[in-house]
C-alpha positions in Angstrom: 43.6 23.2 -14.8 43.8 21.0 -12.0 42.4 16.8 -12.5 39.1 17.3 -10.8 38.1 20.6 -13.0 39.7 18.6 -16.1 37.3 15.7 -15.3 34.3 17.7 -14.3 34.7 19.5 -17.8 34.8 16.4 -19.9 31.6 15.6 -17.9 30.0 18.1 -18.7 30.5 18.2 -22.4 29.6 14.5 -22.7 26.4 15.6 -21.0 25.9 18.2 -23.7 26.5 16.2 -26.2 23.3 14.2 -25.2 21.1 16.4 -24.8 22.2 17.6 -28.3 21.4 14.4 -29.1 18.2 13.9 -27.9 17.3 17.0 -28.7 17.6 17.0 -32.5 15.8 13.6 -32.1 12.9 15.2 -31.0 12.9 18.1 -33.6 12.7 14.9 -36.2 10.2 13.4 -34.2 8.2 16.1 -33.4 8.9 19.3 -35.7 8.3 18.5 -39.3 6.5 19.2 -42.4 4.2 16.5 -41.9 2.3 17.7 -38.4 -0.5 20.3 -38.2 1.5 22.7 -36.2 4.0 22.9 -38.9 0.6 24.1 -41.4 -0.7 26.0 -39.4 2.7 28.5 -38.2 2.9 28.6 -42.5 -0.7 29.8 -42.6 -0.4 32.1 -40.0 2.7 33.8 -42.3 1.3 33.5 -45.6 -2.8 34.4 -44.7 -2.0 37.7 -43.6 0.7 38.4 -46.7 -2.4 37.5 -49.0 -5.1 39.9 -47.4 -2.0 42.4 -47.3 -1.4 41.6 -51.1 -5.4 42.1 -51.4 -6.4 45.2 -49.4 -3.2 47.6 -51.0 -4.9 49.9 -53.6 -2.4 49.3 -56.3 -3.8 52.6 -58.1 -2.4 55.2 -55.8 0.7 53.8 -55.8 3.2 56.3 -57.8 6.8 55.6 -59.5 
């Protein structure tokens, strides 16, 4: 590996470093329990699992 790739490399991983960085600060900021977007992605997984739960006819069901 020649100087100029070695030092091209090492640039580029400092570079992903920060944006790993910044990234994951922006999942804290932004992706949490606390927003509405967070409430409503649950509510759009466990809404239909109820009316599922619901609408089954547990009668014909045979072991």
């Amino acid at each position: 590996m020649t100087s100029e790739q070695g030092k091209q490399l090492n640039e580029i991983i400092s570079q992903q470093d920060r944006v790993v960085k910044i990234w994951m600060d922006y999942q804290k900021r932004f992706s949490n329990v606390q927003t509405w977007h967070f409430g409503g992605i649950v509510l759009m997984l466990i809404v239909p699992l109820i009316i599922i739960y619901f609408c089954i006819d547990k009668r014909k069901v045979s072991i």
